[in-house]
DSSP file (Angstrom, degrees, kcal/mol; ACC not computed):
  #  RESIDUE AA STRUCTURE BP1 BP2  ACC     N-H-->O    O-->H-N    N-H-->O    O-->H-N    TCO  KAPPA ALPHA  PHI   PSI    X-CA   Y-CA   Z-CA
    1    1 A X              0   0    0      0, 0.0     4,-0.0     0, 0.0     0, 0.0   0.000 360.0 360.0 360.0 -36.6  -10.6   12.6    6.9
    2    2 A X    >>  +     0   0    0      2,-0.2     3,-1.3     1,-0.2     4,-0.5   0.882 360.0  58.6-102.0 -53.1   -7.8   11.8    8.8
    3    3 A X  G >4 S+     0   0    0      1,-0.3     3,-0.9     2,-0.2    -1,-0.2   0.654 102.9  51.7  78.7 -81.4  -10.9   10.7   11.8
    4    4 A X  G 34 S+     0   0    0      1,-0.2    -1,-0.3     2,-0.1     4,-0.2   0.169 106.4  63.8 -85.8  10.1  -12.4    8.2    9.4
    5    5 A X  G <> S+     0   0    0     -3,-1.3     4,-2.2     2,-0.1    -2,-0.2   0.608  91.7  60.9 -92.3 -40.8   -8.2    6.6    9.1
    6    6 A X  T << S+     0   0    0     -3,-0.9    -2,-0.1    -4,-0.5    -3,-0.1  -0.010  95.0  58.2-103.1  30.4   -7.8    5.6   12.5
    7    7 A X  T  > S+     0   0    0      3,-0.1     4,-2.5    -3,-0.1    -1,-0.1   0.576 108.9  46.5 -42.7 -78.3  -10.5    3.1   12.5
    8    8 A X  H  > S+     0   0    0     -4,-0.2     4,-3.7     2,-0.2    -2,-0.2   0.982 115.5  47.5 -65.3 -62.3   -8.8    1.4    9.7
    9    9 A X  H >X S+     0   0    0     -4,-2.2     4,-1.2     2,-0.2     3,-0.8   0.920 118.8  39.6 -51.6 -71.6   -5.1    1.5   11.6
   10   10 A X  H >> S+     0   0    0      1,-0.3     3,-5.6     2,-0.2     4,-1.2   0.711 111.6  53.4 -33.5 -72.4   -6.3    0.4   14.6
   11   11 A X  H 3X S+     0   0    0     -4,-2.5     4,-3.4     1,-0.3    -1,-0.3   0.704 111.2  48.9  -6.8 -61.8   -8.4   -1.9   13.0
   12   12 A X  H <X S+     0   0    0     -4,-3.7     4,-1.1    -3,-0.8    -1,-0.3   0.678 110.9  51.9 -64.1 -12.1   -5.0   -3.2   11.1
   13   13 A X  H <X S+     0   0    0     -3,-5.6     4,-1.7    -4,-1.2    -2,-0.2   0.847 107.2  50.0 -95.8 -38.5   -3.0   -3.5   14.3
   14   14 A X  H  X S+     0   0    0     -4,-1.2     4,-3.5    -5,-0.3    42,-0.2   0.864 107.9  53.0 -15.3 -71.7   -5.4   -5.5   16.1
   15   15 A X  H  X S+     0   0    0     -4,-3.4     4,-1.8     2,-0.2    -2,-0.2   0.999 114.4  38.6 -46.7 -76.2   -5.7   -7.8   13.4
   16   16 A X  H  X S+     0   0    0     -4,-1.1     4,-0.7     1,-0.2    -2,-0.2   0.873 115.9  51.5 -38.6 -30.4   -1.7   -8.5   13.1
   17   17 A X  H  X S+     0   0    0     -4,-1.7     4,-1.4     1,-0.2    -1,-0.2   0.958 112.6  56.7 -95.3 -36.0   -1.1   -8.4   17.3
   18   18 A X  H  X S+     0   0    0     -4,-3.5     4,-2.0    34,-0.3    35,-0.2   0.784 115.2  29.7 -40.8 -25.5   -4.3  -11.1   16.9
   19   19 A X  H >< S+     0   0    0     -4,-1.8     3,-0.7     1,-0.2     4,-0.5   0.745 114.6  63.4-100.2 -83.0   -2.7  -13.6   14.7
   20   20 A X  H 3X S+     0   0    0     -4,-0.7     4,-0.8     1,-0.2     3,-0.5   0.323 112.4  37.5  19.8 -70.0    0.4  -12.5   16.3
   21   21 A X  H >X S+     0   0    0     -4,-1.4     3,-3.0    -2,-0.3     4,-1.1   0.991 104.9  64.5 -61.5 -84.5   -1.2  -14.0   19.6
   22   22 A X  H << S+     0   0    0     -4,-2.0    -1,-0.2    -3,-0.7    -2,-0.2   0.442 107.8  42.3 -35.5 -23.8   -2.9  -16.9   18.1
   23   23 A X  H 34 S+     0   0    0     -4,-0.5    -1,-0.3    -3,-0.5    -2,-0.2   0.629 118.6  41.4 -66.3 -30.2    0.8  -18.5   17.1
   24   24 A X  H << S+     0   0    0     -3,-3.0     2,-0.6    -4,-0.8    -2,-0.2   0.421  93.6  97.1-125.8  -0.7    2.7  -17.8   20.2
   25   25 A X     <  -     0   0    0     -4,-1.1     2,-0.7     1,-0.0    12,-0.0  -0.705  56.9-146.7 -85.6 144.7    0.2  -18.5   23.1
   26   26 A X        -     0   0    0     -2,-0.6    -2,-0.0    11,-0.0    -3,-0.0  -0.794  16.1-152.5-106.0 117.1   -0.1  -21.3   25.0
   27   27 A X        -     0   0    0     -2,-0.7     9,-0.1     1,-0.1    10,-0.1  -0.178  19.3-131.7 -80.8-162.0   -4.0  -22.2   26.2
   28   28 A X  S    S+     0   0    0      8,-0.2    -1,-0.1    -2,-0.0     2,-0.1   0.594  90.9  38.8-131.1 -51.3   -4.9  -24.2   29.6
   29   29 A X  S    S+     0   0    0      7,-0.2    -2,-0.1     6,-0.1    11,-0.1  -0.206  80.4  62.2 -89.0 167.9   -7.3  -26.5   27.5
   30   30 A X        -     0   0    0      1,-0.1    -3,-0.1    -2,-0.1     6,-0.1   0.680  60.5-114.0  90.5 126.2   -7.5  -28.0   24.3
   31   31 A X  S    S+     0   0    0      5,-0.0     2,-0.2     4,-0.0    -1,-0.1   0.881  91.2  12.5 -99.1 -58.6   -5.9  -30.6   22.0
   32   32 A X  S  > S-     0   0    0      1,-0.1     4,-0.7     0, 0.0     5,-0.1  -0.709  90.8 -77.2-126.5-159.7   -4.7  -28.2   19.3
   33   33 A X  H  > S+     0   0    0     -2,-0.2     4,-0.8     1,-0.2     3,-0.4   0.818 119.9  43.0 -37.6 -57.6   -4.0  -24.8   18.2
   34   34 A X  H  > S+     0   0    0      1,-0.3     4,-1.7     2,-0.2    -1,-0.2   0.771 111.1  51.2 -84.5 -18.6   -7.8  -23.7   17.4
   35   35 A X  H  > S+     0   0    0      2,-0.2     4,-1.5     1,-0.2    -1,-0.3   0.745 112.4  49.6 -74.2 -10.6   -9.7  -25.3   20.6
   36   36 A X  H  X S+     0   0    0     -4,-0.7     4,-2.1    -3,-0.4    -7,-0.2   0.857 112.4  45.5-101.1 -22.8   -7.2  -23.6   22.9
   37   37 A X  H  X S+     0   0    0     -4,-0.8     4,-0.5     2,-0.2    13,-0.3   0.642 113.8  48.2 -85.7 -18.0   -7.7  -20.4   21.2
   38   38 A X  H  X S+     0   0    0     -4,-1.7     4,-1.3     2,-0.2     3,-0.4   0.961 116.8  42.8 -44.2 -57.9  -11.6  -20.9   21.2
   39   39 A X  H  X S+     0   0    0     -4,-1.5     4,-2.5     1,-0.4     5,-0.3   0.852 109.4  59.1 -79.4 -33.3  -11.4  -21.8   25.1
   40   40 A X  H  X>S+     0   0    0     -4,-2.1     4,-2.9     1,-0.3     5,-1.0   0.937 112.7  43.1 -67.5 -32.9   -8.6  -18.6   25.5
   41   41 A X  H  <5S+     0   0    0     -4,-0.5    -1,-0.3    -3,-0.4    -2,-0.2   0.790 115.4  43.1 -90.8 -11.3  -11.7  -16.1   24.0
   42   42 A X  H  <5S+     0   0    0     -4,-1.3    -2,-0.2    -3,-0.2    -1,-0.2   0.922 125.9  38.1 -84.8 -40.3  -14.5  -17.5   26.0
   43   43 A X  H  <5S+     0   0    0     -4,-2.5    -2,-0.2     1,-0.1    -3,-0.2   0.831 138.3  14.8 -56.9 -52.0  -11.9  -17.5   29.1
   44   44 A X  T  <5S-     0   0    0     -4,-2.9     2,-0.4    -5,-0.3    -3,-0.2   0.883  88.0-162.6-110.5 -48.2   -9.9  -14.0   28.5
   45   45 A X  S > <S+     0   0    0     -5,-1.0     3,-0.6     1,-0.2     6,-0.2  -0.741  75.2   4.9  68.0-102.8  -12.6  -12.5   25.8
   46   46 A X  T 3  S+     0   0    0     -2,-0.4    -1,-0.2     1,-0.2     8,-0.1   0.865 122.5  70.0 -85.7  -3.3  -10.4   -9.6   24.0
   47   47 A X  T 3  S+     0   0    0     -3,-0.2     2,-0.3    -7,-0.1    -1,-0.2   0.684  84.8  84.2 -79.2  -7.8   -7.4  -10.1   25.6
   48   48 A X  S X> S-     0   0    0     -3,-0.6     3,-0.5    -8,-0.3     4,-0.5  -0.714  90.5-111.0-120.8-164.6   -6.9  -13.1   23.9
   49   49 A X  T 34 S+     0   0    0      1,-0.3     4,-0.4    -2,-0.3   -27,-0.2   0.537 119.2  49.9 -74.3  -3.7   -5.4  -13.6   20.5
   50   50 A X  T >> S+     0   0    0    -13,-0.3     4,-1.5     2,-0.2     3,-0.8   0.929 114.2  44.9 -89.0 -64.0   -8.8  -14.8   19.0
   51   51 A X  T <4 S+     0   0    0     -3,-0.5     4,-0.3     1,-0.3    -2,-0.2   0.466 113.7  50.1 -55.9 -10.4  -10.7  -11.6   20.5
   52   52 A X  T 3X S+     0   0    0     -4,-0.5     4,-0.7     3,-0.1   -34,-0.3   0.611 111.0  44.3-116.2 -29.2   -8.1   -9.2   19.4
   53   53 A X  H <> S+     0   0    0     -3,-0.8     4,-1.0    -4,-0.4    -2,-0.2   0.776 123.1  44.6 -91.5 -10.3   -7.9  -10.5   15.6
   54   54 A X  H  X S+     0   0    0     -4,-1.5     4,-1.9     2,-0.2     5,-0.4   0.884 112.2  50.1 -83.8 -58.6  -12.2  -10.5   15.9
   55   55 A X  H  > S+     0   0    0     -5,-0.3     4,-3.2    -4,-0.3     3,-0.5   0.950 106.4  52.9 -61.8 -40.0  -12.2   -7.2   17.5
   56   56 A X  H  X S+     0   0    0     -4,-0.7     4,-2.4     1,-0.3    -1,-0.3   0.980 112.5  47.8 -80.9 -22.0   -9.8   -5.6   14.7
   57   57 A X  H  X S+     0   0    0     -4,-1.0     4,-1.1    -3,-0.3    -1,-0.3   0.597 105.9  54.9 -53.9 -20.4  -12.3   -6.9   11.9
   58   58 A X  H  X S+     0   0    0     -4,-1.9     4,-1.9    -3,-0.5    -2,-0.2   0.668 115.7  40.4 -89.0 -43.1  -15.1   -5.5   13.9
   59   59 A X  H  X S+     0   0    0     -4,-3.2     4,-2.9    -5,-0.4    -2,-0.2   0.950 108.9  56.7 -76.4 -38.7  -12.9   -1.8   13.7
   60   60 A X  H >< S+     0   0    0     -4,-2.4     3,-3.6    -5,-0.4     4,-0.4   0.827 115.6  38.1 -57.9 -89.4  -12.0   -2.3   10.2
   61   61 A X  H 3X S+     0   0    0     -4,-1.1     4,-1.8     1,-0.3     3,-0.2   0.494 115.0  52.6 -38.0 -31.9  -16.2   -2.5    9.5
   62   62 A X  H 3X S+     0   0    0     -4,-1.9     4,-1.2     1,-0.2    -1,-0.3   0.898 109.9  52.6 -66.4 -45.2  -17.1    0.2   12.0
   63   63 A X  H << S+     0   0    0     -3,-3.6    -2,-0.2    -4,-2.9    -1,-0.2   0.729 111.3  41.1 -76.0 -21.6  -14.5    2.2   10.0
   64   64 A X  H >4 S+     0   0    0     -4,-0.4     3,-0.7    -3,-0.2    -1,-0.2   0.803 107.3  58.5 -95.3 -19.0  -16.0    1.8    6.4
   65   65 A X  H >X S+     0   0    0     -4,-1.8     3,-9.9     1,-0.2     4,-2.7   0.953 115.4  47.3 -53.4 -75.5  -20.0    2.2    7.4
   66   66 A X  T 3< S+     0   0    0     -4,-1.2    -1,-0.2     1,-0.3    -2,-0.1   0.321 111.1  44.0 -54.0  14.8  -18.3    5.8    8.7
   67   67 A X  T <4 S+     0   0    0     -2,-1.0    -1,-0.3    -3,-0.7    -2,-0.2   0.095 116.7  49.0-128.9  10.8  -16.7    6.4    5.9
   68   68 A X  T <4 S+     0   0    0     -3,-9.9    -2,-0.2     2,-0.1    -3,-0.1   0.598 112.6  53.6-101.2 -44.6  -19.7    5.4    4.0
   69   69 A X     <        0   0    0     -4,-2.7    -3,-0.2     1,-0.2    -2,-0.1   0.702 360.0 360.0 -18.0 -68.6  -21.5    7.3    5.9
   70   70 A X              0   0    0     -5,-0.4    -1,-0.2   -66,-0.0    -3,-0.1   0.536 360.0 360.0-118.0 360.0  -20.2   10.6    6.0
């Protein structure tokens, strides 16, 4: 049980240090917030705040098929 749990944390910490990211970064490109944060995930991919808040939705779903699962 505790297995199928840390899916879901990560998942939730991901999310928060994405949006987290997506306020407080500054991009190279881009006129406002969300084009700079596009251009920062095609440019960085997960490292930046767009790829990290994608990526922790991606664990949260990986974590409820396997806990649908088993």
């Amino acid at each position: 049980m505790v297995m199928i749990l840390i899916p879901f944390i990560f998942g939730l910490v991901l999310v928060v240090w994405g949006i987290y990211r997506m306020r407080t970064e500054d991009g190279l490109f881009g006129k406002n917030r969300k084009s700079k944060n596009i251009f920062n995930l095609l440019l960085m991919g997960e490292a930046s705040g767009l790829g990290q808040f994608s990526g922790g939705i991606l664990f949260i779903i990986i974590g409820i098929v396997a806990f649908i699962v088993k």
